[in-house]
MIKOLVO-760275 format. One record per residue: x, y, z of N, C-alpha, C, O, CB in turn. Coordinates in pm, whole numbers. Glycine has a CB too. Example, Ala and Ser with C-alpha at 12.3 -4.5 7.8 and 13.67 -1.06 7.14 Angstrom:
! residues 2
1319 / -569 / 780 / 1230 / -450 / 780 / 1320 / -330 / 780 / 1424 / -332 / 846 / 1131 / -447 / 905
1285 / -225 / 708 / 1367 / -106 / 714 / 1290 / 3 / 787 / 1341 / 114 / 804 / 1408 / -60 / 572
This chain:
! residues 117
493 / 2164 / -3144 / 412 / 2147 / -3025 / 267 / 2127 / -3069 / 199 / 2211 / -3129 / 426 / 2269 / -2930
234 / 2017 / -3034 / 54 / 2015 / -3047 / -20 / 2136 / -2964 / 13 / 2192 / -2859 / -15 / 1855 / -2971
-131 / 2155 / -3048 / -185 / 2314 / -2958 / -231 / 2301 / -2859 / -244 / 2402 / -2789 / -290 / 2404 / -3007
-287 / 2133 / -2793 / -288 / 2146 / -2631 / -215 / 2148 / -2553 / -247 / 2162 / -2435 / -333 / 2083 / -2577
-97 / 2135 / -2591 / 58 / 2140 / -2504 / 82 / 2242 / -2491 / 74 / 2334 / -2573 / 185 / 2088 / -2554
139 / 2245 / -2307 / 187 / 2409 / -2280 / 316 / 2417 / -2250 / 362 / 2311 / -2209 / 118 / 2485 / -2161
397 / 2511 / -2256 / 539 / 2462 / -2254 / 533 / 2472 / -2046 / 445 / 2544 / -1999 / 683 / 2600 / -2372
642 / 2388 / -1933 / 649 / 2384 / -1835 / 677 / 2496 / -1790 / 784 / 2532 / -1839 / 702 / 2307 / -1808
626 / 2588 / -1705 / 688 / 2664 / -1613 / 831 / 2654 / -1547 / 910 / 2743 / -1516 / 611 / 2661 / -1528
842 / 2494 / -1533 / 997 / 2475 / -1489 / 1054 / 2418 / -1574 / 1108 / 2309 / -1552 / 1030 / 2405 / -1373
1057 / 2485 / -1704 / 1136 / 2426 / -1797 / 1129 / 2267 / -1874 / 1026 / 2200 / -1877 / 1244 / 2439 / -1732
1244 / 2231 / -1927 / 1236 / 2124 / -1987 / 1305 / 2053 / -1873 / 1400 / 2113 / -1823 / 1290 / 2120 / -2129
1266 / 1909 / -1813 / 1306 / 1835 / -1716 / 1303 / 1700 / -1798 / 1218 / 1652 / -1873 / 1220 / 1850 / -1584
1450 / 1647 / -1747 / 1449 / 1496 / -1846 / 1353 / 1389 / -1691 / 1317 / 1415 / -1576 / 1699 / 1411 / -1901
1349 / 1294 / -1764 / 1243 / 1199 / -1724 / 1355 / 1146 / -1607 / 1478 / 1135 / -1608 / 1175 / 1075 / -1860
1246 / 1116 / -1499 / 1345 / 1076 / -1336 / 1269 / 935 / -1356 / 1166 / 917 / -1422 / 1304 / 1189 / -1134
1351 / 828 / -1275 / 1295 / 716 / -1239 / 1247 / 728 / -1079 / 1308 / 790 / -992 / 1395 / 602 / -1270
1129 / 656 / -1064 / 1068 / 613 / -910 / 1209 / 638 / -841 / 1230 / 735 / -767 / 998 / 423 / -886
1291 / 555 / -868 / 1392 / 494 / -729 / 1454 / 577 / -715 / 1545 / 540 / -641 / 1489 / 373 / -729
1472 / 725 / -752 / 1605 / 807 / -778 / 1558 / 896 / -638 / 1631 / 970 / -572 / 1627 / 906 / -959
1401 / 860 / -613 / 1357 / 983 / -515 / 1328 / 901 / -353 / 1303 / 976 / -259 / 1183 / 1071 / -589
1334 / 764 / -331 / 1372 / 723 / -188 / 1449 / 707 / -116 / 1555 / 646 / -125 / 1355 / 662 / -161
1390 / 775 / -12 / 1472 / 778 / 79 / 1532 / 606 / 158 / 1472 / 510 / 207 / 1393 / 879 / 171
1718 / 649 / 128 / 1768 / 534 / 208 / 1797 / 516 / 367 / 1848 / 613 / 423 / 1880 / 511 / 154
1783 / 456 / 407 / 1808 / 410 / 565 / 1905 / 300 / 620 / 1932 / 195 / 563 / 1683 / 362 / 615
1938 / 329 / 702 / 2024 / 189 / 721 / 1966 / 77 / 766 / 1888 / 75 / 862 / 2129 / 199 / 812
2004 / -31 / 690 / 1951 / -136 / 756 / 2058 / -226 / 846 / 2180 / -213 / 841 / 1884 / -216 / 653
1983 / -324 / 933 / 2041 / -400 / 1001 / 1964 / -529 / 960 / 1843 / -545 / 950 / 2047 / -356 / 1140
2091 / -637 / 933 / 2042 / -729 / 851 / 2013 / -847 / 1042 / 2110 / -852 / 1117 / 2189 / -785 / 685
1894 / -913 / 1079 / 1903 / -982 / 1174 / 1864 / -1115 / 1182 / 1844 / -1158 / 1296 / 1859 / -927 / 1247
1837 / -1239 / 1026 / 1904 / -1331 / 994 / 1868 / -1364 / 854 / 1781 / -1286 / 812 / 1893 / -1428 / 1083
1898 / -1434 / 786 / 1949 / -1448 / 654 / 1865 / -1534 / 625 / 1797 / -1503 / 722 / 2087 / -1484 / 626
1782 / -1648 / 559 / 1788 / -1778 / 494 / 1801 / -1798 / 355 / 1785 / -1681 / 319 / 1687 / -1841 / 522
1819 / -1861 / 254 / 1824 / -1888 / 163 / 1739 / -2047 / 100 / 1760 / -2157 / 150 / 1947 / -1865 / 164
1672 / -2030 / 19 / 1588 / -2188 / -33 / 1595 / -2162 / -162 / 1547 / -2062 / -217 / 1410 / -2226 / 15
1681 / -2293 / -239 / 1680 / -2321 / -363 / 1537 / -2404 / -383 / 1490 / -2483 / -302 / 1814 / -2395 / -400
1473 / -2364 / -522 / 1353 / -2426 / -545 / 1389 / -2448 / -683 / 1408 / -2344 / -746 / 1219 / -2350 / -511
1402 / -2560 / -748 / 1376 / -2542 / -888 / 1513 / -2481 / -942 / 1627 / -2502 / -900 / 1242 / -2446 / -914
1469 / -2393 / -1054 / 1593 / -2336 / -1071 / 1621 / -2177 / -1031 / 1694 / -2096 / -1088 / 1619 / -2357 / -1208
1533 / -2160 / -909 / 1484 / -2045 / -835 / 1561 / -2026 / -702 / 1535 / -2124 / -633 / 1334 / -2061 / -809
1645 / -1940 / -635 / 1737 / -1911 / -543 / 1626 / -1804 / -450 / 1610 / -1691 / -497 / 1891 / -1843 / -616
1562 / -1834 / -342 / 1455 / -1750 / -289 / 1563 / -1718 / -150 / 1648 / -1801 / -117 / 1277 / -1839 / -260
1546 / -1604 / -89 / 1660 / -1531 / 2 / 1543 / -1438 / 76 / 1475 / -1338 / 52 / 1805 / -1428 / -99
1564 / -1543 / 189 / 1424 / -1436 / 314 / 1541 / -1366 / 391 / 1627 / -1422 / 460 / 1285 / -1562 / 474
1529 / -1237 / 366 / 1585 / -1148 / 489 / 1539 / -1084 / 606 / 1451 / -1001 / 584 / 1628 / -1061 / 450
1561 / -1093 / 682 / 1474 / -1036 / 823 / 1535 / -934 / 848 / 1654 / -960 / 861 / 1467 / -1122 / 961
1506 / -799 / 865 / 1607 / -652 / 818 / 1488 / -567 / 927 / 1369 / -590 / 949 / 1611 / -583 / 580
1593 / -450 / 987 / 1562 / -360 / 1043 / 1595 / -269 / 1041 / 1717 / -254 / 1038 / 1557 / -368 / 1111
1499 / -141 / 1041 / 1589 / -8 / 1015 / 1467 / 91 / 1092 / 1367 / 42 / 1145 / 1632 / 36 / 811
1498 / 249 / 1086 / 1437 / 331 / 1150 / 1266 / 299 / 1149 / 1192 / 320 / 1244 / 1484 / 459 / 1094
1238 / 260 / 1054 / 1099 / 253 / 1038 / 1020 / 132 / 1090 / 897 / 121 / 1087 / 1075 / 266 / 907
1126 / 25 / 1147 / 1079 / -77 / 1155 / 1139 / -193 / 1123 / 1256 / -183 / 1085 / 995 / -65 / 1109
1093 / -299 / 1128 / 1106 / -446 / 1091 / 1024 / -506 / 957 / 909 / -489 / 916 / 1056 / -526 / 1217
1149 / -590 / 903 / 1048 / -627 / 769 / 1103 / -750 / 747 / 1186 / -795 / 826 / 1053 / -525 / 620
1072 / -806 / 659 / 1095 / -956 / 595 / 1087 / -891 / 421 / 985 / -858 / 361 / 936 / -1104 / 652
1211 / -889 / 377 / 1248 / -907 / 243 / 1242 / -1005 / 194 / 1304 / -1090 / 258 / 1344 / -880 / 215
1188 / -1048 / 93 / 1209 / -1168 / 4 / 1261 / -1125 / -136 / 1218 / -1031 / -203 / 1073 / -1251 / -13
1352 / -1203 / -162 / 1399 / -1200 / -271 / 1416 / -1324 / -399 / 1474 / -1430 / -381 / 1498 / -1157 / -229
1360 / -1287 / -512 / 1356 / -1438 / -588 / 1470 / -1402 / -707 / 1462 / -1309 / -787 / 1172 / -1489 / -667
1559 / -1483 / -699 / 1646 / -1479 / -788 / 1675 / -1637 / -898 / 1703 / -1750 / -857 / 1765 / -1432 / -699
1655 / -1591 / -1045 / 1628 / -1673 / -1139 / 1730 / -1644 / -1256 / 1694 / -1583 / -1357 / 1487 / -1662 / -1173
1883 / -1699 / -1233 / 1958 / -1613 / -1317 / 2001 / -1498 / -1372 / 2021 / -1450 / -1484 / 1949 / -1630 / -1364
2013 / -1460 / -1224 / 2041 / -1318 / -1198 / 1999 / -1181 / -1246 / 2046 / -1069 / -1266 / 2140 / -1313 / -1216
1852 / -1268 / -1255 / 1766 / -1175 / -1279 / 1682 / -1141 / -1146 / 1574 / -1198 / -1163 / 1686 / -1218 / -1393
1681 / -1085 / -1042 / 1607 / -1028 / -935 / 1460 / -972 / -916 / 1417 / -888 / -995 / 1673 / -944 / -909
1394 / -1011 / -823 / 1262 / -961 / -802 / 1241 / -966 / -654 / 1278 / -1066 / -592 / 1156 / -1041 / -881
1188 / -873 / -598 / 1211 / -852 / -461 / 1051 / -787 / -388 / 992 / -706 / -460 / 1354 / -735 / -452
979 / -826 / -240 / 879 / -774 / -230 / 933 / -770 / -71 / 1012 / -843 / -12 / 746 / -843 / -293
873 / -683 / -39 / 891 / -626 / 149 / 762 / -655 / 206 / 652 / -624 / 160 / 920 / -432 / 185
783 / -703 / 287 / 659 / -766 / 389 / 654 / -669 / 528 / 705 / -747 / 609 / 699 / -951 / 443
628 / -565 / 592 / 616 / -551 / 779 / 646 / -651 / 836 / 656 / -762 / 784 / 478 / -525 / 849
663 / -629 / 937 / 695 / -734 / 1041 / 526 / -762 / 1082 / 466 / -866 / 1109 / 813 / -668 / 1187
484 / -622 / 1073 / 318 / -644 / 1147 / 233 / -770 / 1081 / 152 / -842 / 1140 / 208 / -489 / 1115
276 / -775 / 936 / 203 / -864 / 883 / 282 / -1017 / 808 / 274 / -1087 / 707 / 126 / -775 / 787
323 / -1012 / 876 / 412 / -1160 / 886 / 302 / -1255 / 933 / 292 / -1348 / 853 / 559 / -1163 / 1011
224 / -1265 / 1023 / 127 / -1356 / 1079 / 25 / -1365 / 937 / -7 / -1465 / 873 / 49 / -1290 / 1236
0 / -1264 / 921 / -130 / -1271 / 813 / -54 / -1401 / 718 / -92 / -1516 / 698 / -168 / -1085 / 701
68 / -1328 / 673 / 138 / -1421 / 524 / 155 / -1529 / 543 / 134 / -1613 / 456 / 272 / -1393 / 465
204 / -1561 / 682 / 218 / -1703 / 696 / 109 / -1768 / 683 / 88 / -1801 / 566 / 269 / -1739 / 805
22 / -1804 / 765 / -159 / -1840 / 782 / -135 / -1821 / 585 / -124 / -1929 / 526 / -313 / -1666 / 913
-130 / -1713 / 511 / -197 / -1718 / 308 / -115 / -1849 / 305 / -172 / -1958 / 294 / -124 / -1553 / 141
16 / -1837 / 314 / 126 / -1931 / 244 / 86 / -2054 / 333 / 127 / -2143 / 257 / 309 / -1877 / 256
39 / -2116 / 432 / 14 / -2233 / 446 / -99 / -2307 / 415 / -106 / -2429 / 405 / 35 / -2247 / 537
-203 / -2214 / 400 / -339 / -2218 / 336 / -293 / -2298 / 158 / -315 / -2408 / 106 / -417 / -2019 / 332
-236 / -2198 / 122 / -192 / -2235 / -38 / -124 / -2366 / 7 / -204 / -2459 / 1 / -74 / -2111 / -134
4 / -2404 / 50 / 37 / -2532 / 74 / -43 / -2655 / 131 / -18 / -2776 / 123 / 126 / -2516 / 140
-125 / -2603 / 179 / -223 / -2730 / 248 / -347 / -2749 / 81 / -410 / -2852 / 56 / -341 / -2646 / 459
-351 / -2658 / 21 / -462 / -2658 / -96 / -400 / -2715 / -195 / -469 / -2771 / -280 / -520 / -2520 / -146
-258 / -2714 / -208 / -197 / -2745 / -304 / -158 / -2934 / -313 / -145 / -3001 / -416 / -79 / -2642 / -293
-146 / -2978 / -171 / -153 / -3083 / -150 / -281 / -3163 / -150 / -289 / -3286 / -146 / -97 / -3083 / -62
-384 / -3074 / -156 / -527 / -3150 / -149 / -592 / -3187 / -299 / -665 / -3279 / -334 / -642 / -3045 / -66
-526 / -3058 / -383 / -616 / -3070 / -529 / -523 / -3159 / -601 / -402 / -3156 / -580 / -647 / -2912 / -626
-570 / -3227 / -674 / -471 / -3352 / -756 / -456 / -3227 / -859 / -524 / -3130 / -891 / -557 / -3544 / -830
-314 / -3289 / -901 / -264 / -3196 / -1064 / -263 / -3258 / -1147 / -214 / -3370 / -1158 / -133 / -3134 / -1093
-343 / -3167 / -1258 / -420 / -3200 / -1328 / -291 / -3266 / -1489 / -182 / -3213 / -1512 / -539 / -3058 / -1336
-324 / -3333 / -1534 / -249 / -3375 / -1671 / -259 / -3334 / -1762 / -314 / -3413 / -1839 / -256 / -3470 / -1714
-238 / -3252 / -1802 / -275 / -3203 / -1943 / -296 / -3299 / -2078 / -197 / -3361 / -2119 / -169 / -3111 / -1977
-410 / -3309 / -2140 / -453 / -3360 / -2228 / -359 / -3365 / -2380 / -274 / -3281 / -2406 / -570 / -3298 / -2226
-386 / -3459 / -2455 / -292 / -3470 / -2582 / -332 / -3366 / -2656 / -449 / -3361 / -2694 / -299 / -3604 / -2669
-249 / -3275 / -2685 / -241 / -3193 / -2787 / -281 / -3070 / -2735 / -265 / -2971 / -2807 / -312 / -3235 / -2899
-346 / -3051 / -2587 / -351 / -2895 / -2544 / -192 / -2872 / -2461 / -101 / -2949 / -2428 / -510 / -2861 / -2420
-225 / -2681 / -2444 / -84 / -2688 / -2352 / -148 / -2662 / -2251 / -265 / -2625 / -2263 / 48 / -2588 / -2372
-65 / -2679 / -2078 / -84 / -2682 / -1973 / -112 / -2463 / -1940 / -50 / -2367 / -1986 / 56 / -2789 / -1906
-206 / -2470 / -1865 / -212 / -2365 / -1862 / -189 / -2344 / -1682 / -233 / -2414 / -1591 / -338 / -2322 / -1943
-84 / -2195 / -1676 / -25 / -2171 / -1549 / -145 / -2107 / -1449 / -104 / -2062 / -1342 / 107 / -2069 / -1570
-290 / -2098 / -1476 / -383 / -2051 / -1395 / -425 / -2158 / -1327 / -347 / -2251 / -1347 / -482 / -1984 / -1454
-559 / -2202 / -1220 / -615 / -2315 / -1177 / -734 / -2272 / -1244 / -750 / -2151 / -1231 / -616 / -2350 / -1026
-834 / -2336 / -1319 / -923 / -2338 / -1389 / -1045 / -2400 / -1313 / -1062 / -2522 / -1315 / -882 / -2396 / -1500
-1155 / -2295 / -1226 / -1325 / -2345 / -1175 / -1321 / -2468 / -1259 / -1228 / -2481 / -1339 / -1484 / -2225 / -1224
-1401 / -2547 / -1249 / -1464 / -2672 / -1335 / -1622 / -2652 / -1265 / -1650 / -2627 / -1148 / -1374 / -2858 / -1299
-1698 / -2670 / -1365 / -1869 / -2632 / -1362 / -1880 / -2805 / -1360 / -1815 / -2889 / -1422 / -1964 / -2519 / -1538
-1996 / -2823 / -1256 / -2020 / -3027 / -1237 / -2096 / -2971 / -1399 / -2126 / -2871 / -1464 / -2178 / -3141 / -1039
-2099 / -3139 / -1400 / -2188 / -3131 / -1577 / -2352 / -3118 / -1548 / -2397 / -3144 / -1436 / -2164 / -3317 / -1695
-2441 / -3074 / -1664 / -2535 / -3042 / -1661 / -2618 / -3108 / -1700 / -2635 / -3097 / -1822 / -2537 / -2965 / -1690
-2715 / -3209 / -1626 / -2809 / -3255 / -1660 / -2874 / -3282 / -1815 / -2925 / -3195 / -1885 / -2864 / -3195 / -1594
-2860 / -3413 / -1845 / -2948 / -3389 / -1988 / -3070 / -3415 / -1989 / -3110 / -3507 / -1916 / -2910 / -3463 / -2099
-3166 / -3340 / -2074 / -3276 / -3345 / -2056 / -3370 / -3409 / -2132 / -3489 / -3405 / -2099 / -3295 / -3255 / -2044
């Protein structure tokens, strides 16, 4: 034992994961969609349970899963982000990546050029 270590009052406890301690609810699934993108399987669920209404999204990429919960309250907000991004995305030309750099997955400011003097 290092000498700042104290042994637990409640003993030795093995390590818990996050998920082992939420609470489940039932849901009611109230409609489904599914959109293939790419080689990306995206699955909007519209789900209800004691607490409320939500919009699940789910991105599945070879069965590998990633999942984020939206409120129902803020469904308006997301929509209005996500069409904002689609209307921006159609406005900025994409860019080509130059011979011999690689394409980088951020959008990169560009500074106008600076006067020579």
């Amino acid at each position: 034992m290092i000498s700042n270590e104290r042994p637990s009052p409640y003993g030795h406890r093995k390590f818990e994961h996050a998920h082992e301690h939420k609470t489940h609810f039932n849901e009611d699934t109230l409609k489904i969609e599914k959109v293939q993108i790419e080689r990306k399987t995206f699955i909007f669920s519209l789900k209800e349970n004691p607490k409320g209404r939500f919009l699940r999204i789910t991105e599945d990429v070879g069965g590998h899963r990633d999942m984020i919960i939206i409120p129902a309250s803020g469904l308006d907000d997301f929509k209005k982000v996500v069409e904002l991004m689609a209307q921006i995305s159609k406005e900025i030309p994409i860019r080509q990546p130059s011979e011999g750099t690689q394409q980088k997955s951020e959008v990169q400011q560009t500074e106008p050029p600076k006067p020579s003097q």
